[in-house]
C-alpha positions in Angstrom: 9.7 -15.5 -7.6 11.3 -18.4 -9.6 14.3 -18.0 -7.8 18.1 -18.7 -10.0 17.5 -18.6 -13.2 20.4 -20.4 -14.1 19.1 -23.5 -12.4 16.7 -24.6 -14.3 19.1 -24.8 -18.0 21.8 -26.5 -15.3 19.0 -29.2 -14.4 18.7 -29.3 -18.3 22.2 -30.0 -19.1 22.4 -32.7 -16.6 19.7 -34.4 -18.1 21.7 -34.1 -21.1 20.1 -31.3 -23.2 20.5 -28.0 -23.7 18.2 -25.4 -22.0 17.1 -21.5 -21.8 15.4 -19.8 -19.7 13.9 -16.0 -19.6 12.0 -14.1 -17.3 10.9 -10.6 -16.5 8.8 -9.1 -13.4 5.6 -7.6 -12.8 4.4 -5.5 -10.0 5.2 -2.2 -8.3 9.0 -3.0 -8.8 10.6 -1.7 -11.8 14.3 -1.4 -11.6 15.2 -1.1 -14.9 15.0 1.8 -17.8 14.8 1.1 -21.4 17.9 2.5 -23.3 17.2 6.2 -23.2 14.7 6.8 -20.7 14.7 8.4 -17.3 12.3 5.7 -15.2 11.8 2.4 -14.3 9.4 0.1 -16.9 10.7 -3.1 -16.2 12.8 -5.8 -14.9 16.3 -7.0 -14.8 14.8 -9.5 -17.4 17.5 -12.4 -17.1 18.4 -14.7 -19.0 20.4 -18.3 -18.5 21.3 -20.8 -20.9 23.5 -24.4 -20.2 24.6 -26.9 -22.7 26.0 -30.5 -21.0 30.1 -30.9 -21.1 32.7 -33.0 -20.2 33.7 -29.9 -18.1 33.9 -29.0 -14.5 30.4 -27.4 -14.7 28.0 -27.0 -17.7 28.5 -24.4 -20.5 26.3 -22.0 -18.4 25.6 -18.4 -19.0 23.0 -16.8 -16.6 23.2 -12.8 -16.3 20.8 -9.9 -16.5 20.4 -8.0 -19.0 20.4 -4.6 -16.7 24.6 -3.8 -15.9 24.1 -6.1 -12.7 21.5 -7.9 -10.6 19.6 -5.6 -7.9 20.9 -7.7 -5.4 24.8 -6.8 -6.7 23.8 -2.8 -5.6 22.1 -4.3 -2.4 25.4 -5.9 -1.7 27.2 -2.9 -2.7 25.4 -0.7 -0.6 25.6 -2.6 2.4 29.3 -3.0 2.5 29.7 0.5 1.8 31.2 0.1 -1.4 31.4 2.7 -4.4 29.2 2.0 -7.9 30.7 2.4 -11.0 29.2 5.3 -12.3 27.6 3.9 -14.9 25.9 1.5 -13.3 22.7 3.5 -12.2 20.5 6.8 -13.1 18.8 9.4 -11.2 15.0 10.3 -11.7 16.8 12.9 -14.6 18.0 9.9 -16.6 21.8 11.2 -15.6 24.4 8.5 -14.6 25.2 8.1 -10.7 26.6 6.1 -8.1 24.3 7.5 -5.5 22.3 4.6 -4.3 19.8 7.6 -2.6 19.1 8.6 -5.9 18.2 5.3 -7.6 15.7 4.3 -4.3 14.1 7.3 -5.0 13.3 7.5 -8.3 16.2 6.3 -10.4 16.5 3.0 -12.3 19.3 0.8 -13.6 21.0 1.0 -17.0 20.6 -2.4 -19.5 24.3 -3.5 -20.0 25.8 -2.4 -23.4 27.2 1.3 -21.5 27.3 3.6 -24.8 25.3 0.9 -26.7 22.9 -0.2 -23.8 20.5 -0.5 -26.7 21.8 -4.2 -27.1 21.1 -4.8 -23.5 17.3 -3.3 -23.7 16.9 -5.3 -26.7 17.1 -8.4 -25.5 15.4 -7.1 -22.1 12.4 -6.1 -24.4 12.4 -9.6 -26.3 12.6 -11.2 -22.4 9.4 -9.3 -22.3 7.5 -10.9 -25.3 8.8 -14.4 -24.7 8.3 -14.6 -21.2 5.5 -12.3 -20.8 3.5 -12.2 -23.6 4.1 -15.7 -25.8 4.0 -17.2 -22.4 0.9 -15.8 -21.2 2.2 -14.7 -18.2 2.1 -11.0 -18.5 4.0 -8.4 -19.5 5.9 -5.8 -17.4 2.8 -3.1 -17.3 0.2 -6.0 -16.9 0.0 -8.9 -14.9 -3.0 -11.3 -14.8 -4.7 -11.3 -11.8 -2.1 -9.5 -9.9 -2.5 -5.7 -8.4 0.7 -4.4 -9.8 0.7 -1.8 -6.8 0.4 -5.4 -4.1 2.4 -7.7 -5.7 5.2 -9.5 -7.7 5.3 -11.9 -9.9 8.0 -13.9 -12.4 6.8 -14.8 -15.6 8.9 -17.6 -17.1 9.9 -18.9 -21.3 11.6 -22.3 -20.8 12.9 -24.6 -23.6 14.7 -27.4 -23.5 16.8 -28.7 -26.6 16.7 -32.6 -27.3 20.6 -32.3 -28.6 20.6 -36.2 -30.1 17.8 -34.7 -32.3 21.2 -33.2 -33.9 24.4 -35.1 -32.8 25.3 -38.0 -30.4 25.6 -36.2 -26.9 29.0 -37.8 -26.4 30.0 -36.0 -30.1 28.3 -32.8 -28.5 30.0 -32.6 -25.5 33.8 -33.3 -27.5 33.0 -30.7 -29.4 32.1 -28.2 -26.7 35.6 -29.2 -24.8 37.3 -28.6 -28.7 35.6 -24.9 -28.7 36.3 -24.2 -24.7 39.9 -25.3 -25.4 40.2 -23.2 -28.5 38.9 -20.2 -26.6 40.9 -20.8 -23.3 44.0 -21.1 -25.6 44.0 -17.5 -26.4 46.6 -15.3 -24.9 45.5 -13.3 -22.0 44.9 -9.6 -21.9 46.7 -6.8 -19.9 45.4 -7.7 -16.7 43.7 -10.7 -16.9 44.9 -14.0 -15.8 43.2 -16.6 -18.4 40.7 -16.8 -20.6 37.3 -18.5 -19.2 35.0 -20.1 -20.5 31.1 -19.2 -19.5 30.1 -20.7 -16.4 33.8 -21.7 -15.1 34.1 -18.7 -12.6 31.0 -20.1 -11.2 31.8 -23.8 -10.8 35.1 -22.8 -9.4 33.4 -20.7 -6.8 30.6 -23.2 -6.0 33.4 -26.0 -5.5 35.0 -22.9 -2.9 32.0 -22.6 -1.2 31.3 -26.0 -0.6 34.6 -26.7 0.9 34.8 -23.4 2.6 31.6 -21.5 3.3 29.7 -18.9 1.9 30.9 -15.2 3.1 27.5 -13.1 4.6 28.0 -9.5 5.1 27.0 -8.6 9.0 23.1 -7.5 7.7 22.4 -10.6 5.6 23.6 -12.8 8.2 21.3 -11.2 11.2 18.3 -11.4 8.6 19.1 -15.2 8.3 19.1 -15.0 12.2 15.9 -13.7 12.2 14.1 -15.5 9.8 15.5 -18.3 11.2 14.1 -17.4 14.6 10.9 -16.1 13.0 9.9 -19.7 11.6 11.7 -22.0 14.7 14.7 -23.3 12.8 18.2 -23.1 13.3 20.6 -21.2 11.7 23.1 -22.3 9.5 26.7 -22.8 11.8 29.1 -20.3 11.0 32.0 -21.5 9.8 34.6 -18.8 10.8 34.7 -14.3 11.3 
C-alpha cells in the first residue's frame, strides 16, 4: 500500500512543481463496479494532483474516483451512521445503504450518480496508467502476486518542471488570481463560501495540529493494540 496519495503531488509542489499521481489495486479486494455492472472488478483507483501557491496549502485535489474512499463506509459503519443511498450496490447491482449487503457481495458506485460513467472512466484510465503503462499490473493481474493472498498498489507518478513554462513566482500569482476569481463567486443556498481545492484540507490539518485528531472508540483500541502488539506507546489522548 502506497499509503495517501495526495502526498506525493504535495511533496511535489513544495519542491516547486506540479505533480499527479494514480493508482489502482490488485488482489482479492475489489470494491468497486464499473458503471453498470453488479460486482466488484476494481479499485477505488484515486487520483491526486498539487500545483505550488502562495496559499495556505497547495492547489491539491486528491479523491477517488468511486463516490467515497472504503475507509469513509468503514467510518460510517462504525459510528453507526446512515449511507446515502447511492453510495453502494447489492450483489443485484441495485442501490443500498446496507453495509451487510456490500461485505457480501456488493461493490461501490464510481462517483458521477446518474452519469457514474465519468467516474469509471477515469477509474479505467487509472487502470492503464498505473497498471499497465506502468508495468505494475492491472486490476485482474498482478505480477508475481496471488491475487487470492495479496494486495498490491500500482503507482503513475509525474512530476511537471513548471519553469519549463513560466517563472514559478508568475505561476503561483497566477494561481492566487484564479483561486481569488473563483472564491469571489457568490455562495449557493446553503453553502458558506466558495473553496478552492485543497483549502478544506489545510484548514483541517492546521485544526488537527493544534487540536487533535478525533478516533472513534474502535480505531482508537486498534491503535491500542497495535501499539501494545509491537512495544510502543500510544499516542496521549488529548481529551473524551
Amino acid at each position: 500500500h502506497i499509503g495517501r496519495v495526495g502526498t506525493y503531488p504535495e511533496m511535489m509542489a513544495e519542491a516547486g512543481m506540479g505533480g499527479m499521481v494514480c493508482c489502482n489495486s490488485g488482489g482479492p479486494i475489489h470494491p468497486a463496479a464499473p458503471y453498470g455492472g453488479a460486482r466488484g472488478r476494481m479499485g477505488t483507483n484515486p487520483i491526486a494532483m498539487a500545483f505550488p501557491s502562495g496559499l495556505e496549502g497547495p492547489i491539491l485535489l486528491d479523491m477517488a474516483t468511486t463516490v467515497h474512499a472504503v475507509g469513509k463506509v468503514t467510518v460510517y459503519q462504525r459510528q453507526g451512521h446512515p449511507f446515502p443511498g447511492d453510495w453502494l450496490i447489492d450483489s443485484e447491482g441495485r442501490p443500498t445503504a446496507d453495509p451487510v449487503a456490500f461485505r457480501s457481495g456488493g461493490a461501490m458506485r464510481t462517483f458521477g450518480g446518474p452519469v457514474g460513467y465519468k467516474g469509471y472512466g477515469l477509474a479505467f484510465f487509472v487502470e492503464i496508467l498505473a497498471g499497465i503503462v506502468a508495468r505494475n499490473g492491472y486490476s485482474r493481474h498482478m505480477p508475481g502476486v496471488n491475487p487470492r493472498e495479496h494486495m498490491s498498489n500500482g503507482a503513475f507518478i509525474m512530476a511537471i518542471d513548471c519553469e519549463s513554462f513560466l517563472p514559478l513566482g508568475q505561476l503561483k500569482w497566477e494561481i492566487g488570481d484564479l483561486t481569488a476569481w473563483m472564491k469571489s463567486c457568490p455562495p449557493a443556498e446553503g453553502f458558506e463560501e466558495v473553496l478552492y481545492p485543497g483549502e478544506i484540507e489545510a484548514r483541517t490539518r492546521k485544526e488537527r495540529l493544534a487540536k487533535g485528531v478525533p478516533l472513534d472508540g474502535t480505531t482508537w483500541d486498534e491503535f491500542r493494540g497495535l501499539a501494545e502488539e509491537h512495544g510502543v506507546e500510544p499516542p496521549p489522548v488529548l481529551g473524551p
